[in-house]
MARDO-423090 format. One line per 8 residues: number of its first residue (from 1); their letters; for each residue x negated, y negated, z of N, C-alpha, C, O. Coordinates in steps of 0.1 Angstrom, whole numbers, always signed. Each point is the difference from the previous one (the first is absolute). Layout:
BEGIN
NUM> a> X/Y/Z/X/Y/Z/X/Y/Z/X/Y/Z ~ ...
***
This chain:
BEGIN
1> xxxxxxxx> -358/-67/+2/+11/+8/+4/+13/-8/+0/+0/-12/+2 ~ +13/+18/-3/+8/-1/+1/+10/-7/+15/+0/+7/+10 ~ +6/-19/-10/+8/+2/+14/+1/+8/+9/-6/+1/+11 ~ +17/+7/-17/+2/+11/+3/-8/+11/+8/+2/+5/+11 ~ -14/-3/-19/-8/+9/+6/-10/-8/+11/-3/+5/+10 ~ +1/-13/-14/-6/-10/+15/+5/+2/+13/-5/+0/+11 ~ +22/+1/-18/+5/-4/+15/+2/+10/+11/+3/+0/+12 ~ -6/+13/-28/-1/+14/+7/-12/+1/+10/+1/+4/+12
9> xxxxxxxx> -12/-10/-20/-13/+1/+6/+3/-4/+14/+0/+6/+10 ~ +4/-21/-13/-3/-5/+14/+9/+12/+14/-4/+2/+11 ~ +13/+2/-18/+7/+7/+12/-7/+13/+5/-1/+3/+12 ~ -5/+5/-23/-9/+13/+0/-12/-7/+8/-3/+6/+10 ~ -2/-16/-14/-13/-2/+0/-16/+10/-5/-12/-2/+2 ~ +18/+11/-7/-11/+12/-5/+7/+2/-15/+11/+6/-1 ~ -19/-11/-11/+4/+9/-14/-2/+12/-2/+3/+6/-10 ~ -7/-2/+20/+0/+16/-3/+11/+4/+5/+7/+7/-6
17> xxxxxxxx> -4/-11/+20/+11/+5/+4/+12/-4/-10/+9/+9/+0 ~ -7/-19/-8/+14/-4/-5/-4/+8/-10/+9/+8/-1 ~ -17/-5/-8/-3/+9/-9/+12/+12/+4/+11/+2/-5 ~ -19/+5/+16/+6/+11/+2/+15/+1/+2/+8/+8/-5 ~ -4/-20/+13/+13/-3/+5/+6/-1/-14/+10/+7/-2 ~ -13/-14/-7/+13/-2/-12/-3/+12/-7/+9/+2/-9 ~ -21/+8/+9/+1/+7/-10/+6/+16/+8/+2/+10/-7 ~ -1/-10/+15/+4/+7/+9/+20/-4/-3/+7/+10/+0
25> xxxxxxxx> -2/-22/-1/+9/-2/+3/+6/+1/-14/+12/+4/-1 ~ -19/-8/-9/+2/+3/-19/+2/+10/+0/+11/+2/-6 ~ -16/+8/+9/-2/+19/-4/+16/-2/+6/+10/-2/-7 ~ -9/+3/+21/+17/+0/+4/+12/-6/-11/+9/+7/-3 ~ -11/-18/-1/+12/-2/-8/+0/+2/-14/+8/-3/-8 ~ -21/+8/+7/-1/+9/-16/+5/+12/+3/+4/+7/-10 ~ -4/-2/+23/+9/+12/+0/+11/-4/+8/-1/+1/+12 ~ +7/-4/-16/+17/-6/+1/+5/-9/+13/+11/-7/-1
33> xxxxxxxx> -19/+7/+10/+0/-8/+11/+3/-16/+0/-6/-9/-6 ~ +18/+7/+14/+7/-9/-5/-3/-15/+5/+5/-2/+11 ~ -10/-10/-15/-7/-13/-1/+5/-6/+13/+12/+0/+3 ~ -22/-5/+5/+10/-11/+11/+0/-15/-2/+4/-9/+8 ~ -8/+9/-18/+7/-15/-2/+6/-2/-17/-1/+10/-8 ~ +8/-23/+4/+11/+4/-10/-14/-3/-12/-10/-8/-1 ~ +16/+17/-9/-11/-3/-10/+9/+8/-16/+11/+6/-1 ~ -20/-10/-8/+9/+4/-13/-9/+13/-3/+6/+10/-5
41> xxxxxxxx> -13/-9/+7/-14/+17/-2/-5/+3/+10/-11/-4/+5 ~ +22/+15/+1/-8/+3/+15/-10/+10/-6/-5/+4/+10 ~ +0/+1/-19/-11/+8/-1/-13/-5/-5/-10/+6/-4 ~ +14/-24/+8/-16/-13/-2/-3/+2/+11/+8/+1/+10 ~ -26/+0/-11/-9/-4/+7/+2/-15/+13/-3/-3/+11 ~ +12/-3/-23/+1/-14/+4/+12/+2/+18/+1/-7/+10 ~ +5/+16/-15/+12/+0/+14/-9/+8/+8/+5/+0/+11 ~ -15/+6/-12/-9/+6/+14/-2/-12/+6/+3/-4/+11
49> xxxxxxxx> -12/-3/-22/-4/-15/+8/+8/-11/+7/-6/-7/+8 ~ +18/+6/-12/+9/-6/+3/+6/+5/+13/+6/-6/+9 ~ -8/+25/-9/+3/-1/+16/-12/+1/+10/+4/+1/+12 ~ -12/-1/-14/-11/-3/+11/+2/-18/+2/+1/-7/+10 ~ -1/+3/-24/+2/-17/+5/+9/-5/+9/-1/-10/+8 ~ +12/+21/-10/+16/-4/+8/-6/+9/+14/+10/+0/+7 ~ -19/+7/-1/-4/+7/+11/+12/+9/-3/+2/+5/+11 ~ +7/+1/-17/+6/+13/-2/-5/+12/+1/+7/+9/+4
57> xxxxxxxx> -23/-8/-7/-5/+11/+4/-15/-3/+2/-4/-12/-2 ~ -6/+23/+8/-13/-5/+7/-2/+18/+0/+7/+10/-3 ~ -24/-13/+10/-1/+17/-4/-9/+5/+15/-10/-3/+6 ~ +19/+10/-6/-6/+12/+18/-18/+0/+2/-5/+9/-6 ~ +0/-15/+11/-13/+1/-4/-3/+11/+4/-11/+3/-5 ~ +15/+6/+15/-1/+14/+7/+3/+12/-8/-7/+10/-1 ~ +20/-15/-7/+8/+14/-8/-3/-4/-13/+4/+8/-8 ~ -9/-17/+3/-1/-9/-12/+12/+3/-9/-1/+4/-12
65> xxxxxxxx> +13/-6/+18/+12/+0/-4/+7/-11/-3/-2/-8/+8 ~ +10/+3/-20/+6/-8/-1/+13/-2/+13/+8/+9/+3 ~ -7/-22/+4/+11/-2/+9/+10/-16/-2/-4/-11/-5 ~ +16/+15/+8/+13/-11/+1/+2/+2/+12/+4/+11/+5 ~ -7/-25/+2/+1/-1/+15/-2/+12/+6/+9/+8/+3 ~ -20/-6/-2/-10/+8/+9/+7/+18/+0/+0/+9/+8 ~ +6/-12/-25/+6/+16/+0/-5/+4/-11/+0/-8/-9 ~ -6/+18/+7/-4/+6/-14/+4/+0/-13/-4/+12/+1
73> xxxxxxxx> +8/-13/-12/+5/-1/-13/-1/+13/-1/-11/+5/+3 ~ +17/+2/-6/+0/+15/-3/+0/-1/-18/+10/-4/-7 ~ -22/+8/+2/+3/+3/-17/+10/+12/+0/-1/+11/+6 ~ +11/-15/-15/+3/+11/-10/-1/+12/+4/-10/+0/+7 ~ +17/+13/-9/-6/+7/-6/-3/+7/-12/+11/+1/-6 ~ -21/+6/+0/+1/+0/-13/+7/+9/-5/+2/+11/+4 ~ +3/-17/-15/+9/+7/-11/+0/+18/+0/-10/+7/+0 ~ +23/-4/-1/-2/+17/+3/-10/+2/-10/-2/-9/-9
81> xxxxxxxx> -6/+19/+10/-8/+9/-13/-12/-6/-3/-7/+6/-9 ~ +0/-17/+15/-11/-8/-2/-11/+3/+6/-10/-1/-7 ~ +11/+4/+18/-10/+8/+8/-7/+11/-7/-12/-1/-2 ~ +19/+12/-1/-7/+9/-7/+0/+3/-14/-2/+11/-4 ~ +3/-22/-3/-4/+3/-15/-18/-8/+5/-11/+5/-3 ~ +12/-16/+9/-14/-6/+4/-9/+8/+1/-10/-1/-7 ~ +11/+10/+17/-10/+13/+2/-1/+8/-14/-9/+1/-8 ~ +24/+4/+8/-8/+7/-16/-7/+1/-5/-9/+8/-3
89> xxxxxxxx> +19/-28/-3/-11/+1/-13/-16/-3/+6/-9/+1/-9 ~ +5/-3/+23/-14/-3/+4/-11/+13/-7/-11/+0/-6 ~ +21/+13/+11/-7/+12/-2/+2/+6/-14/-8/+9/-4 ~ +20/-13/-5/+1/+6/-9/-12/-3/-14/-4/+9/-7 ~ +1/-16/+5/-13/-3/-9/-9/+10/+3/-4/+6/-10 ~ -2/-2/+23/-10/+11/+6/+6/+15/-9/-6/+8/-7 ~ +22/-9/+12/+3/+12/-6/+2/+6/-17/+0/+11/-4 ~ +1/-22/-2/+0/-1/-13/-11/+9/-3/+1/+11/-5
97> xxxx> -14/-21/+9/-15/-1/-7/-1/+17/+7/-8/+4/-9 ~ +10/+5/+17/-2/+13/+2/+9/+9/-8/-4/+10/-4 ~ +18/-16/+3/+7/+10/-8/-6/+3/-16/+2/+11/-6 ~ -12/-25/-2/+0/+3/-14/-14/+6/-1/-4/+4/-11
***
């Protein structure tokens, strides 16, 4: 392993829990959520890790919520119109295969 992720470890002390924590915290600034520490690709894997390393963020073990200083990270929210084409298209295949 990496530095870095060690030093995550050591602070998490559970890989599962930092699992969840950085990938929980990845998904956020893949959807536009903005990095708390300085980095050149906030949409690397590598800057989740870098803020659990820097204790910037840690995860609600109750709400299993991402938190900055003991306040929640609010994701995003998603982009107008994204919600329901998801559903759609979930159901539209079903509707296909009956219309032909």
């Amino acid at each position: 392993m990496s530095a870095p992720v060690d030093d995550c470890l050591r602070q998490v002390g559970n890989r599962f829990m930092l699992a969840t924590i950085v990938s929980r915290r990845w998904e956020q600034l893949m959807t536009g959520g903005r990095p708390m520490v300085p980095t050149r690709d906030p949409r690397s894997m590598l800057t989740a890790f870098r803020e659990v390393q820097e204790t910037k963020v840690k995860l609600n073990e109750e709400t299993l919520q991402i938190e900055r200083h003991g306040e929640p990270v609010e994701p995003l929210a998603p982009l107008e119109g994204t919600e329901e084409p998801l559903e759609a298209a979930a159901e539209e295949p079903g509707k296909e295969k009956e219309e032909e």
